[in-house]
Each structure stands twice: as C-alpha cells, then as structure tokens.
C-alpha positions in Angstrom: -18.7 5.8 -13.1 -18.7 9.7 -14.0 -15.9 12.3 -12.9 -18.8 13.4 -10.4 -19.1 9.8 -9.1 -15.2 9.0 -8.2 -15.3 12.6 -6.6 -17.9 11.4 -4.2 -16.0 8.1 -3.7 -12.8 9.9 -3.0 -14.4 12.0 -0.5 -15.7 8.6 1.1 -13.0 6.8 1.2 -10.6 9.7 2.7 -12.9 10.3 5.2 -13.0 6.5 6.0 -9.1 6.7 6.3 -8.9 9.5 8.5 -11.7 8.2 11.3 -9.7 5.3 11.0 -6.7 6.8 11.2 -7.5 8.8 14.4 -8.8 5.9 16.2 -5.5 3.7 15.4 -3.7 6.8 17.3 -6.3 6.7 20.2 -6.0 2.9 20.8 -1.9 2.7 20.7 -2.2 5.7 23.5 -5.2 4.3 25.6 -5.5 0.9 25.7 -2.4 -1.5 25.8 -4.8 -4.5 24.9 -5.3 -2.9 21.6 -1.7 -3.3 20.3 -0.6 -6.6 21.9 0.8 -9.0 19.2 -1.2 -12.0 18.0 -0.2 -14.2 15.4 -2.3 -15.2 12.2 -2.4 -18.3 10.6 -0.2 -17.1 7.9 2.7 -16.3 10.4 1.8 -12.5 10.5 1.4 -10.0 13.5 -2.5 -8.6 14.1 -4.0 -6.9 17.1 -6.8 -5.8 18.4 -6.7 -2.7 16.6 -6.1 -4.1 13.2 -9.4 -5.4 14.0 -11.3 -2.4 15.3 -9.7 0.2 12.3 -10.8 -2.6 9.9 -14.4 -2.9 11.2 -15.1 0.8 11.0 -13.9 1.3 7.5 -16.4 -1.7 6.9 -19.3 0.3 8.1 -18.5 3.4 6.4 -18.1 2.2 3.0 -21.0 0.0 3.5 -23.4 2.7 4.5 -22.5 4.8 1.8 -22.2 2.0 -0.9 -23.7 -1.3 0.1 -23.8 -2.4 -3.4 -19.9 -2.9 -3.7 -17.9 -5.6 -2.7 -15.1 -5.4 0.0 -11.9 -8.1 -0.2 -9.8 -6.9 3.0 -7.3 -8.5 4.8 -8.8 -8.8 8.4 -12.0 -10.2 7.1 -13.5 -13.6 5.5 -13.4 -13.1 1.6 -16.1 -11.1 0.4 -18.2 -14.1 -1.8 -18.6 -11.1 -4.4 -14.7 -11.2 -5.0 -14.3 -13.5 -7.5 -17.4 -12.1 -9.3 -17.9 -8.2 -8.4 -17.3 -5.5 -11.4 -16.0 -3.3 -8.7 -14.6 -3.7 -5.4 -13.0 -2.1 -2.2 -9.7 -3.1 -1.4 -8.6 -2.5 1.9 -5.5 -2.9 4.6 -7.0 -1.3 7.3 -3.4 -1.0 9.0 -0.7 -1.6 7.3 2.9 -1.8 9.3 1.4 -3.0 12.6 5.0 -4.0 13.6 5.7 -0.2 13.4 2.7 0.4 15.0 3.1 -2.4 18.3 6.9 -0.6 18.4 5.5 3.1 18.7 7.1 3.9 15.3 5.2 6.3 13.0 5.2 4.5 9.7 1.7 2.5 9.6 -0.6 3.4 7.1 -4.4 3.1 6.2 -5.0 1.5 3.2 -8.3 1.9 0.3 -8.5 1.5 -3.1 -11.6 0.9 -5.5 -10.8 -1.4 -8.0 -13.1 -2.1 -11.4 -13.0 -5.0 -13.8 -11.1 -5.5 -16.8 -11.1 -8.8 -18.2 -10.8 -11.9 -16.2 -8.9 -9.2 -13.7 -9.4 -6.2 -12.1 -7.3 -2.3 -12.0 -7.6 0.0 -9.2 -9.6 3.1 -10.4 -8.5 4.7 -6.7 -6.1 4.9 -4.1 -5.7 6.9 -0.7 -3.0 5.7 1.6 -3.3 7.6 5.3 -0.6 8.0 7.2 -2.3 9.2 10.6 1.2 10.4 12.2 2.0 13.1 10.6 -1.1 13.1 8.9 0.2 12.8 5.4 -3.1 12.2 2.8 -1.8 10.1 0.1 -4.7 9.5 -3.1 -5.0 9.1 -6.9 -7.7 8.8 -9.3 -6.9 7.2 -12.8 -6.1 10.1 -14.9 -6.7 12.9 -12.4 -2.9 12.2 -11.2 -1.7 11.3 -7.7 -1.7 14.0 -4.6 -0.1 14.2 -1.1 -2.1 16.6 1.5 0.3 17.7 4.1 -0.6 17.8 8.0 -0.8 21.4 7.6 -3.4 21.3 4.5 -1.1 21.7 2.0 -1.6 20.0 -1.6 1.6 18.3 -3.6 0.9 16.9 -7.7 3.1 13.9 -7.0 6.2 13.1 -9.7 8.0 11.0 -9.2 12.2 11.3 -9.4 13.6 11.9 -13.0 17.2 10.6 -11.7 18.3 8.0 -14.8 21.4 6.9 -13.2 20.8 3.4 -11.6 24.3 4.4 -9.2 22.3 7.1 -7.9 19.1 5.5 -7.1 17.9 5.6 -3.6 16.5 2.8 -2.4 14.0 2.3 0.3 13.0 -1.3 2.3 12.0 -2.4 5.6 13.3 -1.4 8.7 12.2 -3.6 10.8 12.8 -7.2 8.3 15.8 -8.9 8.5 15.2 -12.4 6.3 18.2 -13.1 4.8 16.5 -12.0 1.0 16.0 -8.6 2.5 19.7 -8.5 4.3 20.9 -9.5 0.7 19.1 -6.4 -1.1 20.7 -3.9 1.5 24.0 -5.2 1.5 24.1 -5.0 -2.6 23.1 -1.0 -3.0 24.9 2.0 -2.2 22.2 3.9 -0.3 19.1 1.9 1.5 16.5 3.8 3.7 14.2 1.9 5.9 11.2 2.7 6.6 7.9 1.1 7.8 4.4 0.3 5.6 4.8 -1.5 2.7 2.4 1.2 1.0 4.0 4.2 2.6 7.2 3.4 0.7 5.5 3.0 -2.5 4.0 6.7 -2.3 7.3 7.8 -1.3 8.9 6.3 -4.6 5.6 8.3 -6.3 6.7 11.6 -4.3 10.0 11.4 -5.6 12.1 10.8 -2.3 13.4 8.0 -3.5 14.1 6.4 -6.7 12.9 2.3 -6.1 11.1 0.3 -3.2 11.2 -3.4 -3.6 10.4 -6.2 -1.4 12.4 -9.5 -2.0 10.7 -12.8 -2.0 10.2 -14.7 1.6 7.2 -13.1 3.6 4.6 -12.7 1.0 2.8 -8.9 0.6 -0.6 -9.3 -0.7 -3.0 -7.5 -3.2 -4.2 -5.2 -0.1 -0.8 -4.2 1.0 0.2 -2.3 -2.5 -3.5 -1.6 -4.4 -4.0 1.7 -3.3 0.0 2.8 -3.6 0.0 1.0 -7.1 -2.3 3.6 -8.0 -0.9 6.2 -6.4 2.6 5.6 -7.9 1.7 4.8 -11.3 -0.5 8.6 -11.9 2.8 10.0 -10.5 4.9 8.6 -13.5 5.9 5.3 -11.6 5.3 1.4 -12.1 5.0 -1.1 -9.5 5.2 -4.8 -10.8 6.3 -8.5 -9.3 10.1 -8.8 -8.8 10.2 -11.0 -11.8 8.8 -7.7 -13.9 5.6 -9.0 -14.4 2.5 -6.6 -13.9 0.0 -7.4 -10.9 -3.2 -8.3 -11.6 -5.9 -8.0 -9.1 -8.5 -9.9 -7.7 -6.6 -13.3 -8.5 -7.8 -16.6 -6.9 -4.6 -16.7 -4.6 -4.2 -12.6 -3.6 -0.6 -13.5 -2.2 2.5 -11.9 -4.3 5.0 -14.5 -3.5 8.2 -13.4 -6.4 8.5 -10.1 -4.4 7.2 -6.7 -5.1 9.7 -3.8 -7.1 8.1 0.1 -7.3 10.2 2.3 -9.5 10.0 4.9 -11.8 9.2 4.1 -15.1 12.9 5.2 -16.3 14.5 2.6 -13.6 11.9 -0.1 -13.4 14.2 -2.4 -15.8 17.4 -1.9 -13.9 15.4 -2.5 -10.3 14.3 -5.9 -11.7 17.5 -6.5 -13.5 18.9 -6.0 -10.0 16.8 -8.2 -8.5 17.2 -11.2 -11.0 20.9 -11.0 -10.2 20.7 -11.2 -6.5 18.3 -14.0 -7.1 15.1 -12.8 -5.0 12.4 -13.2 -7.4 
C-alpha cells in the first residue's frame, strides 16, 4: 500500500471504532439484555453487545474493503486467515468484565496486519476507548498518537525511566488467579486497570513503565495486535512472557506463556522478572 492508501484505511478503521464505540455506550445504558454475562466455550465472558459492536465493525470494513480478510474474536475464522496477505484484526470489545460492572476501561480494538513470511506484522492499530473518548492509533513509521476527548493530539513516547525499582507497573483489576496475585504482591507499585489493550497504550503514553499478563487465562492475537503496534512506534516492545516476539496469524492465535509490554530500556528486566516468579 501507498502513504495515501493507509491514510484512507486509518480513517476507516477510526471511524469503525467510534460508531462502535458509541453504540457499546448506548446498549450498557438502554438495554440490560445487552450486557448480561454469557459464558464461551473457552471459559470467557460475552454478551449481547460483544456481539452487536462486532457485527457492525464487520459491515464497515467490509463495505469499504471486501477484498480483505477479517480473523475476530466473536466470529467463525475467516477461511482467508491462514492464507490472506493482509488482514483485519479485530476485538470488538475488549474488557467486557469492565464493561458488565459499569467501569470505564473497555476498549475497541482494529488493526490491519500484512504478511511477512510464513507470519504476519500489524501495519495499523487504533484502540478506542469510548468513555472518555480517548483515540489511540499508529501506522508503521508514522509513529503512535492519542486524540483526547476534547480533540487534542499527543506523539506518544513512551517513559525513559531506566531504573527497574522505579517502574510502574500496571495489571488487571478485576483478575485474581493466583499468577496474577503473585505479580502484584512481588512489585513495589501495581495499578489496575481494565482492557488488556488499554494498558498497553498506556505503557506507549508513558504512564507507566511495564504491563504484563502472567500465564493462566490466555489473551489472544486480537486482544494486543492493535496496542502492539501502537506501543512499539512509541519506542516500546511487547513480546510473550518468555521474551519471545509474537507472531501473528499462527495456527493456534492463543498466547498461553503470558504477555509483557515494556519499554524497550526495561523489556529485559520485565521478563527477567517474570522468569523468576515463574509465570511464563
């Protein structure tokens, strides 16, 4: 694609994220149907509006580009996965148990990810968050952005602090697995907070220094594609627990050694960390 082509997909998947966005707000305030817990195969939480946010991001990318591929996680695979040059990845809410609660850290999801290899890279990310409005998004080397509720545009960087003692760390709120009671109890200073890919972009915008996920409930490739872009044009890295890099668009999409998001300067330590607490 041209510079002119991943403009025009930008502005197509924002849009995307912020219809969806608005409609995840209307059904948690109208319609108490809409966020009533079921339970997946997999032992995760969906509802009704997991559903609903997920099909309309479906029709809007496929209006605009019917041609590509989507691999999301409220749909049947896409029988282009496996074999597309390009794809959509998409989480079209991510954090429904902060959404079901009435807490404000759910997230809309999309990147567009293009081959390379046997594997493929994102190319673009945008992660919504609708409370608040906060407008997460990347484009490989264009750097990674936040838009503020109030219109106002951020260059994301993300923290130059090189004293692991001082790193902030930022997890779940709501999990409490013994691997994830483990991590909190082993740092000085743990936030929690809600979307898996919300906490990533946070680690790009510099409020924190590391994110990571310990091993138990799996995240998947949709849960961090779009933040992984997002963090790693703000100077950042996100990789397995074990340190290894994530490919995407693997047979099995599930991440089950864990998830670490850092800066590039404290990527080491954060997996260090985690190999000696044993959660990878």
């Amino acid at each position: 694609m041209r510079e002119a082509e991943y403009r025009g997909l930008l502005d197509v998947v924002i849009d995307a994220a912020e219809v969806a966005g608005k409609q995840l707000l209307k059904c948690r305030t109208g319609n108490s149907s809409m966020v009533r817990e079921q339970i997946k195969k997999d032992g995760t939480i969906v509802t009704e509006a997991d559903r609903f946010s997920n099909q309309l991001i479906l029709d809007l990318l496929g209006r605009t580009y019917p041609d590509i591929g989507i691999f999301s996680e409220e749909s049947p695979r896409d029988p282009r996965y496996r074999t597309a040059d390009s794809l959509f990845v998409v989480d079209p809410l991510d954090g429904t148990n902060q959404f079901v609660r009435g807490l404000s850290d759910f997230t809309v999801s999309i990147a567009f990810t293009e081959r390379e290899g046997r594997f493929h890279r994102p190319t673009l990310g945008v992660v919504y968050r609708p409370v608040g409005k906060d407008m997460y998004f990347a484009v490989r080397g264009c750097g990674a952005w936040h838009r503020s509720g109030s219109g106002d545009l951020q260059r994301l960087n993300v923290s130059q602090v090189n004293d692991w003692s001082r790193a902030r760390l930022v997890c779940s709120a709501l999990r409490s697995d013994p691997a994830t009671e483990r991590l909190r109890a082993s740092v000085g200073t743990c936030t929690g907070r809600g979307s898996a890919a919300l906490m990533i972009c946070l680690v790009a915008q510099g409020k924190f220094e590391w994110y990571a996920h310990a091993a138990g409930r799996h995240l998947a490739e949709y849960d961090v594609c779009a933040a992984g872009i997002i963090l790693e044009e703000a100077g950042g890295r996100l990789g397995h627990a074990t340190g290894a890099s994530i490919r995407y668009n693997r047979v099995d999409p599930k991440m089950k050694n864990g998830v670490v998001a850092a800066s590039e300067i404290l990527f080491d330590q954060a997996v260090a960390t985690m190999r000696e607490l044993s959660l990878p």
